[in-house]
Backbone as CSV, one residue per row, in Angstrom:
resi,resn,N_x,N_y,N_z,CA_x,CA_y,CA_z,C_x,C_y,C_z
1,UNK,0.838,-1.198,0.000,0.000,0.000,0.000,0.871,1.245,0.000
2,UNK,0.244,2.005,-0.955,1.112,3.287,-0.897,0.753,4.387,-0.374
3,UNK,1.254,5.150,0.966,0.902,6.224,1.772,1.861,7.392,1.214
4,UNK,0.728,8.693,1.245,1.061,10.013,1.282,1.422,10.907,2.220
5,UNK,2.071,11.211,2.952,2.092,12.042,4.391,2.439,13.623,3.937
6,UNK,1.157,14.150,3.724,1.473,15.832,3.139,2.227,16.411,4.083
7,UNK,3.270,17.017,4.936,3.411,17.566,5.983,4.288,17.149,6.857
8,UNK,5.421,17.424,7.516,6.574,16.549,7.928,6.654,17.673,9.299
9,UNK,5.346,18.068,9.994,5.531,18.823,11.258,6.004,17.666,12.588
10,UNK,5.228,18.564,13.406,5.445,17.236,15.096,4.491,16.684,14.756
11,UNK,3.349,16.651,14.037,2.257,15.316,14.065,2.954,14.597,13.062
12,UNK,2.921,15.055,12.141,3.586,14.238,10.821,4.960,13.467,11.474
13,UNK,5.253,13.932,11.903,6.752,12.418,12.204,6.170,12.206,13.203
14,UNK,5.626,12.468,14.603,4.849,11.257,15.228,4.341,10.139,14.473
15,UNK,3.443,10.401,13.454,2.782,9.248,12.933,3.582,8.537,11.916
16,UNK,4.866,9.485,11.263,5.759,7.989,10.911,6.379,7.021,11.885
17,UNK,6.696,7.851,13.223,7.650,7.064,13.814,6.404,5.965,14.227
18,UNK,5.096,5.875,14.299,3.958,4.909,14.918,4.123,4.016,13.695
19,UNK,3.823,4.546,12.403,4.025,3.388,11.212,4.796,2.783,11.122
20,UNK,6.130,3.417,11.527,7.508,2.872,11.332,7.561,1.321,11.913
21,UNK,6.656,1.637,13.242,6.567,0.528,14.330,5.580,-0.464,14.056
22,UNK,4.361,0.007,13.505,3.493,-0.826,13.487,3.056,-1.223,12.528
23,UNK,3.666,-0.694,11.151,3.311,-1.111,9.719,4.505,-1.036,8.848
24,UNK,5.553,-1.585,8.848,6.747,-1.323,8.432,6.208,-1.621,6.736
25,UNK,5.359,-2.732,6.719,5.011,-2.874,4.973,4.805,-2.164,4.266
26,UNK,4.174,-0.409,4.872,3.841,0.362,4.210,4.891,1.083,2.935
27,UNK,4.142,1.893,1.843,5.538,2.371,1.198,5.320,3.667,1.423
28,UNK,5.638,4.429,2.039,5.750,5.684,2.700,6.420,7.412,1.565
29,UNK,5.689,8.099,1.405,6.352,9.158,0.505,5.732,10.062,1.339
30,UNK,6.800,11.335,1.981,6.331,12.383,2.566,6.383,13.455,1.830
31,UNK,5.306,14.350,1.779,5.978,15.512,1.178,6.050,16.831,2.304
32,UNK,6.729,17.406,2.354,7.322,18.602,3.288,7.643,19.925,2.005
33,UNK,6.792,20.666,2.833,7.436,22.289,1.877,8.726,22.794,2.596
34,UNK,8.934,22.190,3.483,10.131,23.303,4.024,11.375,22.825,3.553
35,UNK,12.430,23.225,3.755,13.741,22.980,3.441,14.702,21.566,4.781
36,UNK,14.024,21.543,5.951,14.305,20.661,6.381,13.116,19.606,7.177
37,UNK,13.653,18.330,7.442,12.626,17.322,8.241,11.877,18.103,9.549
38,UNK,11.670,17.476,9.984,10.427,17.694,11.833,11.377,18.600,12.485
39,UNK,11.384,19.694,13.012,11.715,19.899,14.510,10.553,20.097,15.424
40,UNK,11.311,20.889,16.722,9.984,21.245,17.838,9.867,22.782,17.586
41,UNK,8.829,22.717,16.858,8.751,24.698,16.934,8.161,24.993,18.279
42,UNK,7.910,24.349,19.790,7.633,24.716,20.740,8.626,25.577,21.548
43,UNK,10.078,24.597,20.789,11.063,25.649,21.757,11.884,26.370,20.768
44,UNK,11.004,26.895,19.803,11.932,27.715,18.798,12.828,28.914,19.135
45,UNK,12.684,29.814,20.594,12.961,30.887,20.820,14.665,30.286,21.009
46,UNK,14.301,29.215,21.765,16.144,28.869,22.039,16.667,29.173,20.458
47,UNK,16.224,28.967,19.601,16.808,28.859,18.485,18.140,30.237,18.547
48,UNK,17.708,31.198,18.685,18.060,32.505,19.156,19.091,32.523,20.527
49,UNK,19.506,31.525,21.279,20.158,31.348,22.430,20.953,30.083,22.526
50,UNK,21.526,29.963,20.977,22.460,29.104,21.134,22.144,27.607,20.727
51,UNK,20.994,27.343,20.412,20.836,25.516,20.104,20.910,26.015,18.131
52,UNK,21.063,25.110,17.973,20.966,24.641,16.490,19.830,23.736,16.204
53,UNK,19.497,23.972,15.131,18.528,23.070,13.498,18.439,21.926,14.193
54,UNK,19.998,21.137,14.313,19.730,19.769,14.659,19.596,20.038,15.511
55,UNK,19.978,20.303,17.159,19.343,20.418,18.225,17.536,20.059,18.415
56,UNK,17.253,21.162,17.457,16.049,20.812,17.775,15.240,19.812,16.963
57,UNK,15.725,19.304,15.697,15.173,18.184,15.028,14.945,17.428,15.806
58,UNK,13.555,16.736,15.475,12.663,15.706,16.219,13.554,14.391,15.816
59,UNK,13.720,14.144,14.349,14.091,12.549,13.662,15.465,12.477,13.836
60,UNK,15.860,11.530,14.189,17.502,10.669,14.217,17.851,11.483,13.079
61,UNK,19.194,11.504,12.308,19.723,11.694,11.192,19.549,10.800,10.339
62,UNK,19.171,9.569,10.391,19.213,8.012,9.814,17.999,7.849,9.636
63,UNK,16.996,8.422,10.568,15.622,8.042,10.367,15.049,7.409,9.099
64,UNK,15.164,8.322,7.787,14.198,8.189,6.645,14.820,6.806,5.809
65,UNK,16.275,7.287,6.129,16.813,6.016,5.398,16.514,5.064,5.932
66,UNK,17.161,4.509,7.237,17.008,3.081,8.130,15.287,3.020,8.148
67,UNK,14.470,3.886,8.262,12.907,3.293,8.013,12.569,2.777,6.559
68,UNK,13.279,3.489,5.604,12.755,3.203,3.764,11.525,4.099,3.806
69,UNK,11.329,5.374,4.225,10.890,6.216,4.049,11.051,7.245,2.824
70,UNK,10.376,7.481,1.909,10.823,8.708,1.004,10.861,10.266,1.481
71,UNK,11.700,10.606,1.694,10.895,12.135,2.161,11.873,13.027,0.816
72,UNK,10.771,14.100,0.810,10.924,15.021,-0.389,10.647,16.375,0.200
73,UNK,11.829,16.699,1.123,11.935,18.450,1.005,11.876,19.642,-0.027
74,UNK,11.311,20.397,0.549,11.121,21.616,-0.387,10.012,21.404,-1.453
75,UNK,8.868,20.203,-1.153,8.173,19.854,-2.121,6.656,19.990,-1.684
76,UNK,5.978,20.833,-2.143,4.911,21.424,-1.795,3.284,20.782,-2.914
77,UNK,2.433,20.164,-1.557,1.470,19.488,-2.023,0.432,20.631,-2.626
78,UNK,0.090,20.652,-4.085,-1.000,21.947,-4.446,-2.542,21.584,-4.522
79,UNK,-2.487,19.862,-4.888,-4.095,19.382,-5.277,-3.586,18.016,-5.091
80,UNK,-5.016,17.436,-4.498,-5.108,15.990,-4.487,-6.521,15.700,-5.798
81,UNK,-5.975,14.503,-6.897,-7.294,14.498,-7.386,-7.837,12.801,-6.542
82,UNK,-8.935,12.966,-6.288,-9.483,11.777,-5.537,-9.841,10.722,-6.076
83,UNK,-10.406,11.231,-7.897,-10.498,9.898,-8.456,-9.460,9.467,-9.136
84,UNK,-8.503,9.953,-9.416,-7.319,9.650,-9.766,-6.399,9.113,-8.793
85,UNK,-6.689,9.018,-7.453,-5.555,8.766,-6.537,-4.129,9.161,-6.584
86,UNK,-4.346,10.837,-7.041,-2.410,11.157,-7.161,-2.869,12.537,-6.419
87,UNK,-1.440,12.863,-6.155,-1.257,14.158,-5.408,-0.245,14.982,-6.037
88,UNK,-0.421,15.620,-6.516,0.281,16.883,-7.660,1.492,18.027,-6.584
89,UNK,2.240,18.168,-7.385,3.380,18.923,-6.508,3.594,20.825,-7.109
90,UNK,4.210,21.440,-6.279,4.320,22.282,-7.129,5.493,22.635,-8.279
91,UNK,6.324,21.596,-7.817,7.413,21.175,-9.012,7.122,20.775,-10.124
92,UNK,5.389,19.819,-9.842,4.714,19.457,-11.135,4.981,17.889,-11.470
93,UNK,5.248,17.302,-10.085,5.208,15.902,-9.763,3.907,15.317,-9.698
94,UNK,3.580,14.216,-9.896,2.172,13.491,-10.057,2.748,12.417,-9.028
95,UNK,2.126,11.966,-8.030,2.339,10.951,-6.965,0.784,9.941,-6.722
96,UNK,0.810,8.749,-7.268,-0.082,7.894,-6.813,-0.150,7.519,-5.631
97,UNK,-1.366,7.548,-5.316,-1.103,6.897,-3.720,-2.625,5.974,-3.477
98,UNK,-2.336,5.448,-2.483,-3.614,4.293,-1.881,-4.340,5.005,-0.894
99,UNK,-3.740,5.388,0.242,-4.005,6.421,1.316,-3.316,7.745,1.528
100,UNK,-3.746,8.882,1.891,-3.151,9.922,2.140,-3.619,10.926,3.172
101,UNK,-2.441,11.168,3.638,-2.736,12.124,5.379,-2.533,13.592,5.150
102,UNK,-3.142,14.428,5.721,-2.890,15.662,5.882,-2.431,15.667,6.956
103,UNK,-0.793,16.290,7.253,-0.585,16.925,8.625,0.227,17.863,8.221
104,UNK,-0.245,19.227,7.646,0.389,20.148,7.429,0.141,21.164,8.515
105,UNK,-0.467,21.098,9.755,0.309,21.908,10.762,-0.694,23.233,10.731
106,UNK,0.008,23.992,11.293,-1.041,25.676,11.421,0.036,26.530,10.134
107,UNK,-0.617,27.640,9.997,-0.208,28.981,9.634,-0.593,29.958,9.912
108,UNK,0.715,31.300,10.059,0.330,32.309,11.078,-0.543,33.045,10.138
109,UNK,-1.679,33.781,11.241,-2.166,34.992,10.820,-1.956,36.028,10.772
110,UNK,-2.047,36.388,9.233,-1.164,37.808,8.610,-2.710,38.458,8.828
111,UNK,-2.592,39.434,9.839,-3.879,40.879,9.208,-3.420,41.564,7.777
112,UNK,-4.839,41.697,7.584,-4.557,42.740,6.347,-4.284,43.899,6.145
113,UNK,-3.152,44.241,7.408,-2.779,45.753,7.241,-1.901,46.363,5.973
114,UNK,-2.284,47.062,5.813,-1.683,48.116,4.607,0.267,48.461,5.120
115,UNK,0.935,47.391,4.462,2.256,47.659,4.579,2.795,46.069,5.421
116,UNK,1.940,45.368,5.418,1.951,43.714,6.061,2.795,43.238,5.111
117,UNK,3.415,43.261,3.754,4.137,42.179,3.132,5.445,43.077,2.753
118,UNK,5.505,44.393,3.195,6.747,45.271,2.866,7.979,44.639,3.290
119,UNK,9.335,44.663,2.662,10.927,44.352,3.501,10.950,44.609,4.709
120,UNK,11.386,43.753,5.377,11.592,43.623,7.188,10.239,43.445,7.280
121,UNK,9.497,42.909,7.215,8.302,42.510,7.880,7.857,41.138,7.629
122,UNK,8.116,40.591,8.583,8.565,38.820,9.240,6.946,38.222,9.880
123,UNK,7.129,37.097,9.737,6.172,35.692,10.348,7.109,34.815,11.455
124,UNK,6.014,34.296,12.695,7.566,33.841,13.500,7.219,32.183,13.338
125,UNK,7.188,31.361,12.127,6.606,30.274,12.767,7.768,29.007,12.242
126,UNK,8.786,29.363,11.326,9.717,28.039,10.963,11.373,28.615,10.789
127,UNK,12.213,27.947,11.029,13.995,28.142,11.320,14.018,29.441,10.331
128,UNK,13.298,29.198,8.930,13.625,30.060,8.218,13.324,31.346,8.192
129,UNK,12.236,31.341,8.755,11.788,32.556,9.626,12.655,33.211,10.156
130,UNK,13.336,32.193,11.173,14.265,32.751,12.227,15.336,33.360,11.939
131,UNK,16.075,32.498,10.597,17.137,33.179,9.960,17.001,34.150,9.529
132,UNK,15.542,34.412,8.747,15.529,35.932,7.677,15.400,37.218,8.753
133,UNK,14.493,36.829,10.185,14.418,37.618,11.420,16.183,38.100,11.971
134,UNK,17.098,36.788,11.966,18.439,36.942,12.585,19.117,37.507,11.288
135,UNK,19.014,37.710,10.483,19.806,38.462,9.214,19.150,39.924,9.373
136,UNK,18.551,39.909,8.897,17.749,41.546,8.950,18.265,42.237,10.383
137,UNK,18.629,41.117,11.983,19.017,42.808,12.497,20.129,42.495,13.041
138,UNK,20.732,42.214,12.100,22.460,42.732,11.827,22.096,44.125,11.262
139,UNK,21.026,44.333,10.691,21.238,46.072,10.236,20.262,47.134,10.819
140,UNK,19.435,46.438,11.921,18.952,47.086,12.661,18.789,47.091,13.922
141,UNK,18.351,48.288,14.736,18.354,48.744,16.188,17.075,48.346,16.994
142,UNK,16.075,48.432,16.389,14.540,48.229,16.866,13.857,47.215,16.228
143,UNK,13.070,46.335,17.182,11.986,45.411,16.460,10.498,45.405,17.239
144,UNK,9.549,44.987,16.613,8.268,45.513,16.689,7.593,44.209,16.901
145,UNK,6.870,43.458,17.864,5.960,42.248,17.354,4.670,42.953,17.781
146,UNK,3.845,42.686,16.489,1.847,42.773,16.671,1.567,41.293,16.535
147,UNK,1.354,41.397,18.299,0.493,40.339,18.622,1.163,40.250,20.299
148,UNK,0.373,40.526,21.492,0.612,40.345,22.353,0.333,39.037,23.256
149,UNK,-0.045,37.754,22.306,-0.123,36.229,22.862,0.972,35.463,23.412
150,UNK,0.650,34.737,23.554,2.141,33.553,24.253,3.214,33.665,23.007
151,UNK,2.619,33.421,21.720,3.899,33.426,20.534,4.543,34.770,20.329
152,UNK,3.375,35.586,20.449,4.302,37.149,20.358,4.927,37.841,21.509
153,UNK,4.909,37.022,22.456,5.891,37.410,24.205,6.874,36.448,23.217
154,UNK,6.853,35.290,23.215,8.120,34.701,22.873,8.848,35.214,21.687
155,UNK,8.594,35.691,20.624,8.966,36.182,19.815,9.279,37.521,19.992
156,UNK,8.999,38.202,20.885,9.344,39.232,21.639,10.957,39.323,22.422
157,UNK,10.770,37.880,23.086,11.754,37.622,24.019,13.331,37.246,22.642
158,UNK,12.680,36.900,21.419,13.759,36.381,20.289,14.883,37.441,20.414
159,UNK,13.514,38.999,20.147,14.212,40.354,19.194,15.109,40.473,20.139
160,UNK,14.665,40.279,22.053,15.725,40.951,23.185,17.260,40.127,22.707
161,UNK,17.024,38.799,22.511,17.734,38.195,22.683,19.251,38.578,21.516
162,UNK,18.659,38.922,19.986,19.410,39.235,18.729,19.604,40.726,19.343
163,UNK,19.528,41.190,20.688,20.107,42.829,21.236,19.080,43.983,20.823
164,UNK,18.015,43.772,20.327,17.412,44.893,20.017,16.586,45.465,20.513
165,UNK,16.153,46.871,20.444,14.866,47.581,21.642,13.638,46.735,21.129
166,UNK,13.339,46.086,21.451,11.681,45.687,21.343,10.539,46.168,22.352
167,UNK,9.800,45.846,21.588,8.198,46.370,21.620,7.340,45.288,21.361
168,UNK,6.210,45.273,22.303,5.133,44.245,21.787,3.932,45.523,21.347
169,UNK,3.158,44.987,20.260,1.947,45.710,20.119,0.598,45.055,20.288
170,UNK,-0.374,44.942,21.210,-1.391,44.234,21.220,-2.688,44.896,20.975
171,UNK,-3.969,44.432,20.489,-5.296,45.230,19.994,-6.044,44.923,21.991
172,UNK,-5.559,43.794,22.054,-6.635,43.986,23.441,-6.075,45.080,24.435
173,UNK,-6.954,45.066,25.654,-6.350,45.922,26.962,-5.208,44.981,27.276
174,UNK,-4.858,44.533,27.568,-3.699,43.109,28.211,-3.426,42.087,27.218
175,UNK,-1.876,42.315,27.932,-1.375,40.800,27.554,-2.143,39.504,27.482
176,UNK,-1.762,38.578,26.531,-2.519,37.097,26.581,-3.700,37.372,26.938
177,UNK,-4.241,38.074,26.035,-5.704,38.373,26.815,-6.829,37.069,26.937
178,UNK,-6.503,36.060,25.785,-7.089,34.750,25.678,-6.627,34.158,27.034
179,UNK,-5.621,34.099,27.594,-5.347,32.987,28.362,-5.718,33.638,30.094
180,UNK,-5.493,34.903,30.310,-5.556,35.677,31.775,-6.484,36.386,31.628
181,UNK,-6.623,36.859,33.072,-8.191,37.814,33.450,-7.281,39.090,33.486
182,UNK,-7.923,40.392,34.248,-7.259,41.423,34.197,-6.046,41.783,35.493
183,UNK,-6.330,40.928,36.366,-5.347,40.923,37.579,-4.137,40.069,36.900
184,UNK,-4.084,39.173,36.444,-3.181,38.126,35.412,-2.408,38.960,34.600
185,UNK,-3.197,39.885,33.987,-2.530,40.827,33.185,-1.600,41.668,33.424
186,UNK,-1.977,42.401,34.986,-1.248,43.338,35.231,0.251,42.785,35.821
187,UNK,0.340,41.807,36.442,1.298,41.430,36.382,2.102,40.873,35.503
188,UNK,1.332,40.477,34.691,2.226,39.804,33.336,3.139,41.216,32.499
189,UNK,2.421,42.395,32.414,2.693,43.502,31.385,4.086,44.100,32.637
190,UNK,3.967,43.779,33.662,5.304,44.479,35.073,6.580,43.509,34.485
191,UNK,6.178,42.016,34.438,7.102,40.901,34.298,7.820,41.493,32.645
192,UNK,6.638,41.879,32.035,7.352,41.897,30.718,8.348,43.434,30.746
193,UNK,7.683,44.089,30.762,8.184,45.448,31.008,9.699,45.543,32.020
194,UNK,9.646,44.470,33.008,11.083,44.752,33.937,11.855,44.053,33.028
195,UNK,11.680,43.160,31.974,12.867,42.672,30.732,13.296,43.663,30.029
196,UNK,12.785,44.925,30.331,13.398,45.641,29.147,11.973,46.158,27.853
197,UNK,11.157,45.617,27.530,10.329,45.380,26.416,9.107,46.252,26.657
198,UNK,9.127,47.440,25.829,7.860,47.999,26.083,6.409,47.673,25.747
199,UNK,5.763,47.626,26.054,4.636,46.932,25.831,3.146,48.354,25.259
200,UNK,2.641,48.156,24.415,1.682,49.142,23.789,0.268,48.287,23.850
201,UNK,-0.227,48.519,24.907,-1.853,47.249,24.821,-3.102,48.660,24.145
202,UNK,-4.085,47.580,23.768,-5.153,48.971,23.266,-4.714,49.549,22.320
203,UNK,-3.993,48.757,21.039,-3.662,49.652,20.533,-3.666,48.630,18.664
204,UNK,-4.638,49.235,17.867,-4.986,48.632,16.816,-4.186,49.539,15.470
205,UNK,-3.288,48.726,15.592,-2.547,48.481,14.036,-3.244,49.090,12.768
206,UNK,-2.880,50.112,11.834,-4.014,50.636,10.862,-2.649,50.215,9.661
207,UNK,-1.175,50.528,9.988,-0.424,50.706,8.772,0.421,50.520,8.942
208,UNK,1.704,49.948,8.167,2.712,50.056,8.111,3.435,50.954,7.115
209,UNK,4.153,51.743,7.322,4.590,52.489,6.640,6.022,52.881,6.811
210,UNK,6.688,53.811,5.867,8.002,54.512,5.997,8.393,55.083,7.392
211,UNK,9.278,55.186,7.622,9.824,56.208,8.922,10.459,56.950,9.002
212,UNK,11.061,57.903,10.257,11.788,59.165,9.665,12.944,58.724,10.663
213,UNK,12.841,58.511,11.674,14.077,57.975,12.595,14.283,56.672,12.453
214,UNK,13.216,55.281,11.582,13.618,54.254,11.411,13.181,53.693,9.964
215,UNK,13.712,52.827,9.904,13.490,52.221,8.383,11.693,51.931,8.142
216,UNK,10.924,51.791,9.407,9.548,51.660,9.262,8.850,52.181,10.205
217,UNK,7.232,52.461,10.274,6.583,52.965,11.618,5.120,52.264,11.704
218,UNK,5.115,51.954,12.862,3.773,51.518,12.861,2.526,52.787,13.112
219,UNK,1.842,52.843,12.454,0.195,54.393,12.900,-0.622,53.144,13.270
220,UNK,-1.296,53.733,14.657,-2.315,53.044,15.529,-3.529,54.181,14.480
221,UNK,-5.138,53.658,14.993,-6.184,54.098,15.147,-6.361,54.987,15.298
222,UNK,-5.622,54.996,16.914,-5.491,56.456,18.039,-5.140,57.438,17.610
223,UNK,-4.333,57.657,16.208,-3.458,58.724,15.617,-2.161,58.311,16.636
């Protein structure tokens, strides 16, 4: 039987390493858009404090081989046809298959602010991310995250870490406003604030634009 595994995140190699174990007969073809196998994007911030790629890779180095696994980096699933049983690539590969899994994982949410896809303006969710984030401020002084949640404190905590003044920007009154009440908050915004990191709550994002003291500026609502 021939299996498809769209997606090579932490679910996606969980469930090879379960096949690996419990269905070795299978013939296994993964496809992955990214440039490398599984890591843990849970502890991506270390990425920024010294661990490495492999560090955090989930799979052995040997994995794909010693299982007889196919895996195909950098190869991005565009359409499955169902009565055809193939899965089309964007390289323009045709892949038959018997069964096929989706575990392609989340993707971040980009608002549709006016100046959202301009130079220097980053997503925090894969290594490569991290690199184009750790290249860009070699040439700069200040960094900005909109989004005051658990990922944008941590991604917050990245910019301190690459030396730069950071800022969180959030639309609610408080920090993590999903996860804490307003007493939760106030201590959370003291904790963040004694790191160094200014924090802007109440405050809704309209633009990104040019700057006069920096390469970009964020305009709130508020004026």
């Amino acid at each position: 039987m021939k299996l498809i595994v769209i997606g090579n995140g932490m679910v996606g190699q969980r469930l090879l390493e379960q096949l690996q174990a419990s269905a070795p007969e299978l013939e296994i073809t993964v496809l992955c858009e990214e440039s490398r196998p599984a890591y843990d994007r849970v502890h991506l911030t270390s990425y920024f404090s010294g661990k490495s790629a492999q560090d955090l890779s989930l799979a052995p180095p040997d994995f794909f081989d010693r299982s007889g696994i196919s895996l195909m980096l950098s190869e991005r699933a565009v359409a499955i046809d169902r009565e055809r049983r193939v899965v089309e690539t964007a390289s323009g590969l045709s892949l038959k298959y018997d069964r096929v899994v989706l575990a392609t994982g989340s993707y971040p949410f980009v608002p549709k602010v006016p100046g959202h896809d301009r130079a220097g303006c980053f997503v925090y969710r894969t290594i490569d991310d991290l690199d184009a984030i750790r290249n860009a401020s070699l040439e700069a002084k200040s960094g900005v995250v909109i989004g005051g949640g658990l990922l944008g404190l941590e991604a917050a905590k990245a910019l301190k870490d690459l030396g730069l003044e950071t800022h969180v920007v959030e639309f609610a009154p408080r920090l993590m406003a999903v996860q804490i009440d307003d007493a939760g908050g106030s201590m959370l915004l003291g904790r963040i604030r004694d790191l160094g990191v200014g924090v802007h709550t109440a405050k809704q994002t309209t633009a990104i634009a040019d700057g006069s003291e920096r390469a970009q500026c964020l305009r709130f609502a508020d004026g």
